[in-house]
NUBALUM-386632 format. One line per 10 residues: for each residue y, x, z of C-alpha. Coordinates in steps of 0.2 Angstrom, whole numbers. Last residue first. Layout:
BEGIN
Y X Z; ... .
***
This chain:
BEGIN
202 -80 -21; 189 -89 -12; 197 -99 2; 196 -93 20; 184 -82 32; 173 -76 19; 157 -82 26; 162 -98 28; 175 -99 13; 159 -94 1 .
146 -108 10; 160 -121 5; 160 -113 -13; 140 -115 -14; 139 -131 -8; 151 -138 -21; 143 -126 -33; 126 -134 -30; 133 -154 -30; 140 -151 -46 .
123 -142 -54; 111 -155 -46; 96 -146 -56; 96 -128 -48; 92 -110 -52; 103 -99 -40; 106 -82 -42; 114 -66 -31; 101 -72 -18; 104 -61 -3 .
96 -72 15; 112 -84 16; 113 -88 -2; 93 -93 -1; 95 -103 15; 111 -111 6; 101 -116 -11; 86 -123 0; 98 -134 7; 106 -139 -6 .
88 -143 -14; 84 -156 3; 101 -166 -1; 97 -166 -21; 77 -172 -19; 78 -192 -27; 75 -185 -44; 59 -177 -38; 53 -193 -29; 40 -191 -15 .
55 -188 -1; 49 -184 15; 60 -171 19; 46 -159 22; 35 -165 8; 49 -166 -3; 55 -148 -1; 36 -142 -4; 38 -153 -21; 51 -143 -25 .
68 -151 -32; 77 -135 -33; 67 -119 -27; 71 -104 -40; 80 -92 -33; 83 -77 -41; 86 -58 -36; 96 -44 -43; 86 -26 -44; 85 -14 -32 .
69 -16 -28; 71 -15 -8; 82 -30 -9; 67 -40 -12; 61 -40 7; 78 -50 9; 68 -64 2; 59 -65 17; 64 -83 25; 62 -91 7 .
45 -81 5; 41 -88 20; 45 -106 17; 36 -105 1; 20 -98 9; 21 -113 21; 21 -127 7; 6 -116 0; 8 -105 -17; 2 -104 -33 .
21 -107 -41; 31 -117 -29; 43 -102 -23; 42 -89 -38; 47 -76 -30; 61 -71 -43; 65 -53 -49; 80 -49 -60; 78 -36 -73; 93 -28 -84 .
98 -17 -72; 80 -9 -67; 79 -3 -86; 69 -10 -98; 60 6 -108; 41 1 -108; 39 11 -93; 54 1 -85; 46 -15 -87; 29 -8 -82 .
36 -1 -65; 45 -19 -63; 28 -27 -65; 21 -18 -52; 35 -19 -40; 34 -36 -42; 15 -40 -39; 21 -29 -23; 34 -40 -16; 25 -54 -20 .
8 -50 -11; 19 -42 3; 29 -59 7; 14 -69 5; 5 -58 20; -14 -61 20; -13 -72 5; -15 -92 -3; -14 -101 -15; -26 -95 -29 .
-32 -112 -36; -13 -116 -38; -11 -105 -53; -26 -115 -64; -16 -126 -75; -1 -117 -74; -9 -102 -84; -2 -83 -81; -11 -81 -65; -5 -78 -48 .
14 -81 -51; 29 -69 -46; 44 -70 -58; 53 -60 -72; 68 -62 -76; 76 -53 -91; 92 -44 -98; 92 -42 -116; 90 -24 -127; 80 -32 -140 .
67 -19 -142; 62 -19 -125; 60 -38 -124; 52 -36 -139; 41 -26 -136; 37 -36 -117; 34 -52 -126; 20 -45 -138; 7 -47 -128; 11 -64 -122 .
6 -70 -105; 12 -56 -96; 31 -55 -98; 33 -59 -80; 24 -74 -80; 37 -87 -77; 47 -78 -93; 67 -81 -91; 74 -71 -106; 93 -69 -106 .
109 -70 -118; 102 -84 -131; 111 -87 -147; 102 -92 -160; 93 -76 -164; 87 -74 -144; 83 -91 -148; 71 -88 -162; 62 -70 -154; 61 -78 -138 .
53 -92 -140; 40 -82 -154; 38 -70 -140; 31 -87 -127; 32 -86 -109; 48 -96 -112; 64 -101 -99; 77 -95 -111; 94 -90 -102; 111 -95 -111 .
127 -89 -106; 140 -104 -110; 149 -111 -124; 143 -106 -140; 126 -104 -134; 126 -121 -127; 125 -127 -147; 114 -112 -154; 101 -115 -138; 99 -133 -141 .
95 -132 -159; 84 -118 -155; 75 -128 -139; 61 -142 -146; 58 -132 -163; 55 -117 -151; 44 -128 -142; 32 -135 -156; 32 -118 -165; 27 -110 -148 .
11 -123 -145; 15 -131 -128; 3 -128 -112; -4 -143 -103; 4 -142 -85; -6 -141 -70; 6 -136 -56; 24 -137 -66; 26 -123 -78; 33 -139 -93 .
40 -131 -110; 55 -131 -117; 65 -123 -106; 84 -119 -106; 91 -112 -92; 112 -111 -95; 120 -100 -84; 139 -100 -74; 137 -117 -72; 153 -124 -65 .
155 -144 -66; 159 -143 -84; 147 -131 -89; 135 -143 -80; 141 -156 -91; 139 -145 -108; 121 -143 -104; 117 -162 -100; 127 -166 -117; 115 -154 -124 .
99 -160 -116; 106 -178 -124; 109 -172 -141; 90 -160 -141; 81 -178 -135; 66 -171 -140; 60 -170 -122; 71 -177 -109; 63 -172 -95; 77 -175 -77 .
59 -180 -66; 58 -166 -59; 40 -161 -61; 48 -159 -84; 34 -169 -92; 43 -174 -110; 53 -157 -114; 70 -152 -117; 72 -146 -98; 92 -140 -94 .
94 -132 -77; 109 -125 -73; 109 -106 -67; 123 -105 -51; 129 -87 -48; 127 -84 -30; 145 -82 -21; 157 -68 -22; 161 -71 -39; 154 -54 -46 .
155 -57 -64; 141 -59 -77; 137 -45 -87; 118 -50 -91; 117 -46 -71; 130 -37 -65; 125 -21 -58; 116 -20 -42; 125 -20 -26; 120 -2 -16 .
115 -7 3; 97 -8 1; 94 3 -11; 107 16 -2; 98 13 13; 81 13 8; 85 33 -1; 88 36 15; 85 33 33; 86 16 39 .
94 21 56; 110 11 54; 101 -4 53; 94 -1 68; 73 -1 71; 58 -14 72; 42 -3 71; 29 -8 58; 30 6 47; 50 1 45 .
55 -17 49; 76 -17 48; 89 -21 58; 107 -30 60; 108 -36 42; 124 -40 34; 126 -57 21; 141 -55 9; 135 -43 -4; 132 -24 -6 .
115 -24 -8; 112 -33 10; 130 -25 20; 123 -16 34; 125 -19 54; 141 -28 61; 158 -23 52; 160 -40 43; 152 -51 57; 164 -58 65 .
171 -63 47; 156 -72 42; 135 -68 40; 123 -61 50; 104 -56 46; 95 -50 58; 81 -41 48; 79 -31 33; 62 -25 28; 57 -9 24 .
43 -4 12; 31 8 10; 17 8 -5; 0 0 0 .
***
């Protein structure tokens, strides 16, 4: 097992602003850190953890620092999104749905054309790309555009339509070709922790010793392959995949834990709107019905480092998310 050191105690706020470490250069301190199974100062985090942990990674796709999480809207062109917000080959209403959460402050456009929920039948590339591509030119014009594929035909056509960033669930994996042409096309990418490269068959292997390990270390991997094949740590974000052959209490680890990530050096994503773990705990069986529970997921994640958040209720996110900003700022963002 490689070693790795866990921040701990995280604060946030004005009180706090000289307290601890600042978590990869961004609003949220940690007080201590877990290192070889000893709980120890901040300040004693010896190097190089402490200038990975502390260092702010550079701006993802170019996108500014806003001093808040950047929001990544969520626009599903397909007929069996688990959210309930599908609207499969309506490409003129998932582009009025794009353009609105522009409009309510979007600072990234995820555009999928095929369902990853638990079980999902898997979409021939030349049906999705001709689901997305009209979408992806028009929102391309008016918005960073991220493609949510695990197909290198999808991300060959929309990366010529427009599209800024690759979004692959399976952490270029499922496709041979997808990590060449990533490479080759010079884009940023997320990639993201899931046990098998098949939503059909992910959830059968719920289930680890220490989930925040398991992730951690499936990421590290895939990161180490990224950059062997000539992607560079900058232009990869790394996601835990909350939901994605895990357990309802797996998910709620890997939220507490996401601080673990920072030792990658990369910029991380959360990816937890509209869950069905959130609608267990909340007691909400309706997808569409789970904004009050998705906020809060969104604020746990800004308040443990997530530099993105990938959310449905785009309006309501922001709002959250600028409140959360004059909290931990101390006054009104500038």
């Amino acid at each position: 097992m490689t070693e790795w050191i866990e921040p701990l105690g995280l604060v946030t706020g004005p009180a706090a602003s000289r307290l601890g470490l600042p978590l990869q250069g961004g609003q949220v301190r940690f007080l201590q850190a877990r290192h070889r199974g000893r709980i120890i100062p901040a300040e004693q985090v010896p190097e190089p953890w402490r200038g990975t942990l502390t260092r702010r990674p550079p701006p993802f796709a170019g996108l500014p620092d806003l001093g808040r999480p950047l929001l990544m809207g969520i626009v599903n062109v397909t007929p069996d999104s688990f959210s309930g917000d599908g609207l499969a080959a309506d490409q003129d209403r998932a582009i009025s749905q794009g353009v609105a959460m522009r409009a309510a402050g979007a600072d990234i456009l995820d555009i999928g054309g095929e369902s990853t929920r638990p079980g999902a039948a898997p979409v021939a590339p030349e049906e999705e790309i001709g689901r997305v591509v009209p979408v992806v030119r028009a929102l391309a014009a008016i918005a960073p555009v991220s493609i949510d594929t695990r197909h290198a035909a999808t991300m060959a056509a929309t990366l010529a339509a427009g599209a800024r960033i690759v979004n692959d669930v399976t952490s270029l994996r499922h496709d041979p070709a997808a990590l060449r042409l990533v490479a080759e096309a010079g884009v940023p990418v997320v990639i993201m922790h899931m046990p098998t490269t098949d939503p059909r068959t992910m959830q059968q292997h719920a289930g680890y010793p220490d989930a925040g390990l398991a992730v951690l270390e499936f990421l590290a991997e895939r990161l180490a392959a990224l950059r062997a094949a000539g992607i560079p740590a900058e232009r990869i974000a790394v996601d835990p995949g909350i939901g994605f052959g895990k357990t309802l209490a797996e998910n709620l680890e890997l939220v507490d834990r996401l601080p673990l990530l920072a030792g990658l050096g990369c910029t991380i994503l959360l990816g937890a709107s509209r869950k069905g773990f959130l609608g267990r705990i909340a007691g909400v069986p309706e997808a569409g019905q789970r904004m009050p529970p998705s906020l809060a997921i969104a604020l746990a994640g800004a308040n443990r480092g997530a530099h993105i958040i990938r959310a449905h209720d785009v309006a309501e996110t922001i709002q959250s998310l600028r409140v959360w900003q004059a909290c931990v700022q101390g006054g009104l963002p500038a």
